[in-house]
LUMDOKOL-892300 format. One record per residue (C-alpha): x negated, y negated, z; residue in one letter. Coordinates in Angstrom, 1 decimal. Each point is the difference from the previous one (the first is absolute). Example, Ala and Ser with C-alpha at 12.3 -4.5 7.8 and 13.67 -1.06 7.14 Angstrom:
% residues 2
-12.3, 4.5, 7.8, A
-1.4, -3.4, -0.7, S
% end
This chain:
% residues 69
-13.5, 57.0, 57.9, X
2.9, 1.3, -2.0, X
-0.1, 2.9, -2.0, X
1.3, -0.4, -3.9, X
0.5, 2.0, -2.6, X
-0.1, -2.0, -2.8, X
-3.7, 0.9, -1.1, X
2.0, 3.3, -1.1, X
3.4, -1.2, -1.0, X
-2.3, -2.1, -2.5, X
-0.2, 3.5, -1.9, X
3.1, 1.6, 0.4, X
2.1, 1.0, -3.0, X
2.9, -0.1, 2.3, X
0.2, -3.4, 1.3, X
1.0, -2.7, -2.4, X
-2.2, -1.8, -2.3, X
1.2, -3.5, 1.1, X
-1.4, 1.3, 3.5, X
-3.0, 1.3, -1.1, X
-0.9, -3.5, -1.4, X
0.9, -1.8, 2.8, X
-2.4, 2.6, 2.3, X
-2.9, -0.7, -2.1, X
0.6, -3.5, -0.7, X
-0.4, -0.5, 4.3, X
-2.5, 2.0, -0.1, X
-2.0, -2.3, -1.9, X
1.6, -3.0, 1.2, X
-1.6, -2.7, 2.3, X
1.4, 0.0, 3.6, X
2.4, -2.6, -0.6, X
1.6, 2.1, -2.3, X
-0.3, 3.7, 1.2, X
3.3, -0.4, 2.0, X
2.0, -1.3, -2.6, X
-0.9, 2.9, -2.3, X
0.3, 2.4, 2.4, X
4.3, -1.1, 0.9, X
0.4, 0.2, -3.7, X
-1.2, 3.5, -0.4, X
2.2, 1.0, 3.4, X
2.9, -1.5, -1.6, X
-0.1, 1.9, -3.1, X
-0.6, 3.0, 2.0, X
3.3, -0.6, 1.3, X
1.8, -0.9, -2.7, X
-1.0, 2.7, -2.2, X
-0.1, 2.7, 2.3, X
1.3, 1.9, 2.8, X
-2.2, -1.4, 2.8, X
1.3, -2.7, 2.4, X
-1.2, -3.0, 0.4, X
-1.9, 0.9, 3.1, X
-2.0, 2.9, -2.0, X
-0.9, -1.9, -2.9, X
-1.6, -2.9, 2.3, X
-1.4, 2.6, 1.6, X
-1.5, 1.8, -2.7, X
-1.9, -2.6, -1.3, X
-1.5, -1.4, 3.3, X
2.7, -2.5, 1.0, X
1.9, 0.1, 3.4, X
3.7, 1.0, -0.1, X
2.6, -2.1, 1.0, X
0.6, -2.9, -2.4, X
1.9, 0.3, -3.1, X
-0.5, 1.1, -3.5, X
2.3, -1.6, -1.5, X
% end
């Protein structure tokens, strides 16, 4: 099991709204879709803030290693 954050980036002021959206729309999202949300919130992570790629997978539950662009 993999450990996420993203129950408590959900709340946080200090990462971006269009991230915050995509968090809670997978975590209301059927199966199918959970994944999808969940690479759109890493790659705004990455594109609007200082983390790698490889942190904001992490930080939201996803394994490092492919791309956020």
């Amino acid at each position: 099991m993999r450990f996420s954050m993203a129950p408590l980036l959900i709340h946080s002021e200090a990462v971006p709204k269009e991230a915050r959206d995509a968090l809670k729309a997978a975590s209301s999202a059927p199966p199918e879709r959970r994944r999808a949300e969940l690479e759109r919130a890493a790659r705004v992570l990455y594109r609007e803030t200082e983390l790698d790629c490889a942190d904001a997978r992490e930080l939201v539950g996803l394994a490092p290693g492919e791309n956020c662009h």
